[in-house]
N, C-alpha and C positions, 0 to 999 in steps of 0.2 A: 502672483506666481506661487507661493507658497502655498495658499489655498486650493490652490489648484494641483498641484501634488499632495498636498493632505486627502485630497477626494479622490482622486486615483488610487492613492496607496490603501484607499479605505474601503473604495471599490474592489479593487483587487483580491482585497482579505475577505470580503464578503463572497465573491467569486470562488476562493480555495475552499472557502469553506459550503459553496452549494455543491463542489465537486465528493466533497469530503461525505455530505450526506446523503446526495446521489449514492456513493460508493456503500454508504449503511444501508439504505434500502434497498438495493439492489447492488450487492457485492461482486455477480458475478460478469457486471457489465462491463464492457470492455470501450475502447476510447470513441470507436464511431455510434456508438447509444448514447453516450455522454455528450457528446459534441453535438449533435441534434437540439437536445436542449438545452445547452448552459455553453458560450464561447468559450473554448479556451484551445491547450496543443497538448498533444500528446505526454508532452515530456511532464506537463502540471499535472494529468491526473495517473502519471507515473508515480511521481514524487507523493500525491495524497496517499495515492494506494500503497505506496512503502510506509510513509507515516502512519497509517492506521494496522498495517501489519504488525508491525515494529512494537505499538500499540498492544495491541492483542495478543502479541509473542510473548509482553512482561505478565501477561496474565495467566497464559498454561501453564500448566505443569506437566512437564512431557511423558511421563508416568501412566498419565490422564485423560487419553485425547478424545474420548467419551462425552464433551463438554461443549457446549454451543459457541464457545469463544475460538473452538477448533475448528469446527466444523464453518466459519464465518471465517475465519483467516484460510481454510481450504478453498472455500467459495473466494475470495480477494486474491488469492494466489493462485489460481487454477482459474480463474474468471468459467465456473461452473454452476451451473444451477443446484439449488439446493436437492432437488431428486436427484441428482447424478454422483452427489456428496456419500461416498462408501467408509465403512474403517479401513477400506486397504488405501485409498485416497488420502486418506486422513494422515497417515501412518507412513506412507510416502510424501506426504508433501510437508509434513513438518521434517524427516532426513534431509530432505532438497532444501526446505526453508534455512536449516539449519547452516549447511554450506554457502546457501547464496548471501546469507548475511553475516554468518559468525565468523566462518574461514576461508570465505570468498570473498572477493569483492566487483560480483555480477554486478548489480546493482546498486554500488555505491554513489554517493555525490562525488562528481570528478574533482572536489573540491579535497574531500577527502580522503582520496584514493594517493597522492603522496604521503600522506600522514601515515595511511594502511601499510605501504608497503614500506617504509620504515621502519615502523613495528613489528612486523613480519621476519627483519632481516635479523 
């Protein structure tokens, strides 16, 4: 039994993680592209594409956004192709990113969403 959860659980991480670089090569993909190739539900490659945002957020500098690390978290957060990727896109979706994650909590873990509004008060 044990082993047999060791290889689920190991499955599993091998699975977040083909969602995870699906989401690298093609950022702008959205969940029914990804589910064609690689099982999984919506709500997992939610969560990867926040995790690699969140990611990629400690890396700009907002000053910045001139920089392919922006322009890659635009594409993941606007599920846009890269031709479609503008500085006014840019320049809007790091403002949006900013609230959805720093002083929102759109897309928190409802794990952590009492912890948020806690701090908040």
């Amino acid at each position: 039994m044990k082993n047999s959860n060791e290889c689920k659980r190991k499955a599993n991480i091998e699975r977040l993680a083909s969602i995870r670089k699906f989401l690298m090569d093609m950022p702008w993909a959205r969940y029914c592209d990804i589910e064609k190739e690689i099982p999984c539900n919506a709500d997992e490659v939610n969560e990867e594409r926040i995790i690699l945002m969140q990611k990629l957020a400690a890396k700009i500098n907002i000053k910045n956004t001139d920089c392919f690390e922006m322009s890659l978290l635009t594409m993941l957060y606007k599920s846009v192709p890269p031709e479609k990727v503008t500085d006014e896109l840019k320049e809007s979706t790091i403002k949006k990113f900013r609230y959805d994650f720093i002083d929102g909590y759109k897309y928190a873990r409802k794990d952590n969403i009492k912890k948020y509004k806690k701090y908040k008060k």
